[in-house]
Steps between C-alpha positions, in 0.01 A plus 500: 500500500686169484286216480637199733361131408187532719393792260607373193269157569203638603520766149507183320216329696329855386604417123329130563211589634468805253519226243229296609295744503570563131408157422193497679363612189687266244303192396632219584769635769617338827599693803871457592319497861295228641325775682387671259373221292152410412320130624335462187569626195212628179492582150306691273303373186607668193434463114895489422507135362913524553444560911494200727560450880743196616426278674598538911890444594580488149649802260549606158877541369618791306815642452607847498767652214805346642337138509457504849255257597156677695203344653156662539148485522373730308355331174429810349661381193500613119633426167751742333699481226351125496647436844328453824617757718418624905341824593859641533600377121698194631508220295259198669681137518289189348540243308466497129294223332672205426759578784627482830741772543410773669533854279284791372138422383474615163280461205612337142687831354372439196143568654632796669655650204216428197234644795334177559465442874173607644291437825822389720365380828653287799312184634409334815813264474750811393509413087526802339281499131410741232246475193731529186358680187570369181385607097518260236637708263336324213161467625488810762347214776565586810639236777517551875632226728632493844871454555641429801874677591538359762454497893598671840734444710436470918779530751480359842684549824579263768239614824727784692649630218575855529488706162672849442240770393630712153317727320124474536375133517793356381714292799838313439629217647825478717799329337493128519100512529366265256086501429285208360473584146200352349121580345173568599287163555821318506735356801321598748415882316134615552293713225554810399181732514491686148324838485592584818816783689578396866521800748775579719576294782616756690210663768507888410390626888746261672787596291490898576419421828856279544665840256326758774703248772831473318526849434430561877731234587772708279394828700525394812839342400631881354364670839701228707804567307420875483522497918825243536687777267380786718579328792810425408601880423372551812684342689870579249390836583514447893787340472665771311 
């Protein structure tokens, strides 16, 4: 059956809904739907010294394989290939010590390469450090100290600001939307809680109950169509 406008919108509003759903159940995720979204939002205690919750209106950046910049909160963050990456393996934006531009948070390659970075954990004001493991080869001492790489970045949004939901947590900003770039316990940045995973924003009941409605709405919108095209042979057929 052709599918005029009517039907085609409310099979996306499906797809939308469908999707919050989904994310009901990714840390960190924001409904697309005020509706569906939670008053208050949680997190869960864990031993994973790399996960940390941000602080309220503000996001991490990431950015996905084509450089595209995202923004999420889910700090469920770890350190591969001595780079701090998101749950989805997209690389996290901070700043690296000693600077101000905003890149990748790595560690000191030579660490990463001779083995030597240990115990990496994030802190209350988003610096990123590891324990670094050296041998003096003449002696056999060992030497641990604590470097720092460097810290997170935050992103923040003027009040009203509507982000695009992507893939999981991850949200992008329209085109000419610029955020606040800055760091935790700094212009106006709160703390970061380490040790933590924020829960979904998104309220699991409310959002199949708004699904159960737009797939009704899309039902009632087929049967409605489904009667104008009968009528309409109905009456061709008295007129023939």
């Amino acid at each position: 059956m052709f599918l005029n406008s009517a039907l085609h919108a409310a099979l996306d509003r499906i797809a939308e809904r469908a999707a919050d759903v989904r994310r009901a159940f990714t840390p960190g995720a924001v409904a697309q739907f005020d509706d569906v979204t939670t008053p208050n939002t949680s997190s869960d205690f864990t031993l994973d010294p790399l996960a940390v919750v941000a602080p309220d209106n503000a996001y991490f950046i990431t950015a996905d394989d084509q450089g595209r910049a995202m923004y999420t909160r889910d700090g469920g963050f770890a350190l591969r290939n001595g780079q701090l990456v998101d749950a989805a393996g997209g690389s996290v934006r901070g700043f690296c010590k000693g600077g101000d531009a905003l890149g990748a948070l790595i560690v000191d390659p030579v660490d990463e390469a001779l083995g030597r970075v240990r115990s990496p954990e994030l802190a209350a004001d988003g610096t990123l450090s590891y324990l670094r493991e050296t041998v003096d080869p003449r002696t056999g001492a060992r030497d641990r100290q604590r470097v720092v790489a460097g810290r997170i970045a935050l992103a923040r949004f003027p009040a009203g600001t509507r982000l695009t939901a992507a893939d999981g947590g991850n949200r992008i900003a329209a085109p000419g939307t610029a955020p606040q770039i800055g760091r935790a316990n700094d212009g106006g940045f709160g703390s970061l809680v380490p040790m933590h995973r924020e829960r979904s924003r998104i309220d699991i009941d409310e959002s199949l109950v708004r699904l159960r409605d737009a797939y009704r709405a899309f039902d009632a919108l087929q049967a409605a169509e489904a009667a104008k095209a009968h009528l309409g042979k109905t009456a061709m057929d008295l007129v023939k």
